[in-house]
C-alpha positions, 0 to 999 in steps of 0.5 A: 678528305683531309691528311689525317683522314688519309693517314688514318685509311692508310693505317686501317689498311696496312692493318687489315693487310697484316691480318690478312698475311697473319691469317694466311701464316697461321693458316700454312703453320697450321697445315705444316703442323697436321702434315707432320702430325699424319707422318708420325702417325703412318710411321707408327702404323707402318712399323706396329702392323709391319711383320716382325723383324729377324733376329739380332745375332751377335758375335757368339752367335746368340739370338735376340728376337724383336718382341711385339711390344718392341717392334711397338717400342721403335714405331712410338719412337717414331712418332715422338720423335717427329711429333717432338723435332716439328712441335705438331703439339706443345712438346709436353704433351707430345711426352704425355701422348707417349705414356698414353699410347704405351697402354692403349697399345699394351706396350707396357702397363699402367701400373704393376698389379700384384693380385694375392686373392686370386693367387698370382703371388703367396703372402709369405712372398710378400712378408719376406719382401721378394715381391716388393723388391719386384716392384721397386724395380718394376718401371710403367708407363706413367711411373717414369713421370715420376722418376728420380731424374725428372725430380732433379730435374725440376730441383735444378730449374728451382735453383735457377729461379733462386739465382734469378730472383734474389738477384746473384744472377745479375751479380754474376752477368753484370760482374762477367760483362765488365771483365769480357767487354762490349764484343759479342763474340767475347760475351759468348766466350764470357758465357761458356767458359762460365758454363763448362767450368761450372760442370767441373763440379755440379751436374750439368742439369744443375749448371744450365738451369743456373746460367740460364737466367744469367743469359737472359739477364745478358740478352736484355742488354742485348736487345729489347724486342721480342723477336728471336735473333742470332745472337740469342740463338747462339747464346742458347744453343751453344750454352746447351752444346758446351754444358754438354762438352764441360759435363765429359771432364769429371765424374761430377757433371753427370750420372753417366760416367759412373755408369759407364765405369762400373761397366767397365769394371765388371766386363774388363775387370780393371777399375778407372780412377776419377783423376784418370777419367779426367786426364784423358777427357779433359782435352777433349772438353776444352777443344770442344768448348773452343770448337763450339765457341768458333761454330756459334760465331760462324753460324750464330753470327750477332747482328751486332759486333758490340755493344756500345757502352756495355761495359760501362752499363755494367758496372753502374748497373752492379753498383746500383745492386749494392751490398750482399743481402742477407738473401742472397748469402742463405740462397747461396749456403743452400746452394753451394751446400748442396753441391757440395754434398752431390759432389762428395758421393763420388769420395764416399763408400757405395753404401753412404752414397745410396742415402745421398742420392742426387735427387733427394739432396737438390730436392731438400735444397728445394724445401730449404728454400720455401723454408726461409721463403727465398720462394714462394707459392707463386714462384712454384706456380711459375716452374716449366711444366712443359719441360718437366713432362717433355723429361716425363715423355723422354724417360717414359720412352727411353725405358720402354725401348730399354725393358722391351729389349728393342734398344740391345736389338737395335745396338746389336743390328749396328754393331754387328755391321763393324764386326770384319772392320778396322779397328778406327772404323769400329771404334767411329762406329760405337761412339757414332751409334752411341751419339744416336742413341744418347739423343733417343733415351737418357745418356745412362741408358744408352751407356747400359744398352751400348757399352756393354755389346761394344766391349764384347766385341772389341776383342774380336777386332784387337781394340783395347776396352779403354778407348771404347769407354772414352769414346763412348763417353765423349759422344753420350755427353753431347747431344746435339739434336734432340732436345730430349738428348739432354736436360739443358737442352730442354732449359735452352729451349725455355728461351724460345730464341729457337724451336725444336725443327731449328736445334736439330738443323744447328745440331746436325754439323755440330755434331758432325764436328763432333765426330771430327774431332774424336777421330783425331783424339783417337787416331793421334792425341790419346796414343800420344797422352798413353791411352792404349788403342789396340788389344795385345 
């Protein structure tokens, strides 16, 4: 037997043992995977079948009672929840299981039916528009497929591609290489402060499936192989921690804020100014970013300390880009008129601001760029649908825990529990049971669910409503361990650098810092900065 025959025996054999290893791999995975899947599936049944849960009482005295469709509500919740962090099933489909089970289980219906022959509702009704006005606010299993959000959503990752493919993307990495330089630890600081400072004026969505392709163009200086690594990690994960930290600062970076002031203003009766909002978050939003900046070189360490040439890679890389295209500057007009005019909804009357929904304005971006064929039919080919229906699922199940009154149940069981407490416990508390919230349903409708119960019970405990709103708004920004939490946690996760089991370990001491750092604003920044913390 010559050499090469035994080379060749050798390499057949090597080759044989990795299909036998892979085999064995794919065989554990797979029974991890149907293990996981059983759990969600007993957990459903153990809290659909189980008997019904007392009454929620709160401090007046008033009654909720868990319905059957909510206690249906929390036992879904369930499920998704487990099916979602240990991906038993692609997560997208694990979103479509949720519409499907709410039917089947008549949690909530398919669509709204409005039967005029058999008289469930006049014609004259129907002509004067009350029942239309009843539709519109009617939310189903499957229509929330479809909600405004999930079209922005969808508009967001549309002006991520933009960047991507007409290059801007590379001009912004290229550009922030040559200034941070060849140390990993300074590209990830180079990244979030890009991040958070771009939340400051466009929905945190928007920012992060912006970035996103920057950070892949980053990473490919970064390493070739496909394998994930920790520097990917933490560019990823902490991309989508500090979208969430720059998003608290201004009433720009999401919906939320807006939300929770109008709240505050009906249940209080003062009002809270943009500039006053940004006074007090904006301390919280820079130590953040800093914190998560320390937490992802500690636990995302890179394999490498530098990169060697970088700089000088970057900017022969940019020459070679050349001159602004014409391209470029009508995707970067669309762009920027688009958030410009999200961003002027805040300045304008109520009624102005209602025809200028955020959805419909990114979405008309959206066609502007198939207009002037900045995209084509093949790019719209290449959206995330998984993400798109992984924020279908997230809405579907938000509001079925919302309408079927099992999320104020579950607020008011909690809050309840702090009600004899001092005023520093009271106020962990909220905030605490707001960030498990926010990573359950959408932010908003946590704040809806959340703030309103906490504001009542304030004054029983001599705690002034201001710090129960910025508290509140400071853990609402920040979901750390849910990818649902929060859109750019869902764009981190296109990435595949991590899985959704691994964002919810790395979530968990994050947020855990998280809480930290709002008890030292609450207990000694903010009484210092002129926020009052007690009731007189």
């Amino acid at each position: 037997m010559n050499d090469q025959t035994r080379k060749d025996d050798h390499r057949n054999t090597s080759a044989s043992d990795s299909s036998v290893r892979l085999a064995k791999k794919t065989k554990w995975v797979d029974g991890k995977k149907y293990f996981w899947m059983s759990v969600g599936v007993a957990l459903f049944a153990i809290v659909y079948f189980c008997p019904s849960f007392p009454d929620a009482i709160d401090p007046e005295q008033k009654h909720f009672a868990l319905s059957h469709q909510g206690k249906a509500a929390l036992a879904l919740f369930l499920l998704a929840a487990t099916w979602w962090v240990f991906e038993v099933v692609p997560i997208g489909v694990t979103s479509i299981t949720i519409g499907a089970i709410q039917v089947l289980f008549l949690i909530r219906p398919a669509k709204v039916v409005i039967d005029v022959a058999e008289g469930v509702v006049k014609k004259e009704e129907i002509v004067t528009g009350s029942v239309l006005e009843q539709l519109s606010t009617a939310k189903v299993a499957f229509g929330d497929f479809m909600d405004p959000s999930v079209w922005f959503i969808l508009g967001s990752i549309t002006f991520g591609m933009v960047f991507s493919k007409t290059g801007l993307t590379k001009r912004m990495a290229y550009k922030m290489l040559v200034v941070v330089g060849e140390r990993t630890s300074m590209i990830y600081l180079g990244c979030f402060v890009i991040t958070a400072g771009l939340t400051l004026i466009m929905a945190h969505t928007a920012v992060a499936a912006t970035i996103y392709p920057l950070l892949m163009t980053v990473y490919a200086l970064y390493t070739d192989d496909d394998e994930p690594t920790k520097f990917g990690k933490g560019l990823f994960i902490g991309m989508a921690f500090v979208a969430g930290a720059g998003s608290i600062i201004t009433l720009l970076g999401a919906a939320r804020g807006a939300v929770a002031i109008g709240f505050f203003r009906e249940i209080v009766g003062r009002d809270i100014s943009f500039f006053e909002l940004t006074w007090y978050m904006l301390p919280v939003g820079v130590v953040m970013t800093i914190v998560l900046w320390l937490y992802c070189l500690v636990v995302f360490k890179p394999e490498k300390s530098t990169i060697p040439g970088l700089r000088e890679r970057a900017k022969s890389l940019y020459a070679k880009l050349g001159r602004i295209t014409r391209t470029e500057i009508v995707a970067l007009v669309i762009i920027l008129g688009a958030i410009a005019v999200m961003s002027s909804r805040q300045f304008v009357p109520d009624w102005l601001g209602q025809h200028l929904h955020k959805s419909a304005v990114i979405l008309s971006a959206t066609i502007l760029f198939f207009v002037f064929r900045i995209l084509t039919l093949e790019d719209l080919e290449k959206i995330p649908w998984n993400i798109i229906l992984l924020f279908g699922g997230a809405m579907s199940i938000g509001f079925c825990l919302w309408e079927t009154g099992a999320a104020e149940w579950l607020a008011i069981q909690w809050l309840v529990l702090f009600e004899g407490a001092p005023w520093l416990v009271f106020i962990m508390g909220v905030a605490l049971f707001m960030l498990v919230m926010t990573n359950l349903i959408m932010n908003v409708a946590a704040i809806s669910i959340v703030l309103p119960v906490a504001l009542v019970l304030a004054p029983y405990l001599g705690v002034a409503p201001e710090v129960i709103l910025y508290a509140s708004l400071v853990t609402a920004g920040m979901p750390f361990l849910l990818l649902v939490g929060a859109a750019p946690n869902a764009i981190a996760y296109e990435s595949r650098q991590f899985t959704s089991g691994e964002f919810f370990m790395y979530g968990i001491p994050a947020s855990f810092v998280l809480m930290i750092v709002l008890t030292f604003f609450v207990w000694l920044i903010w009484p210092l900065m002129g926020m009052p913390i007690l009731s007189q």
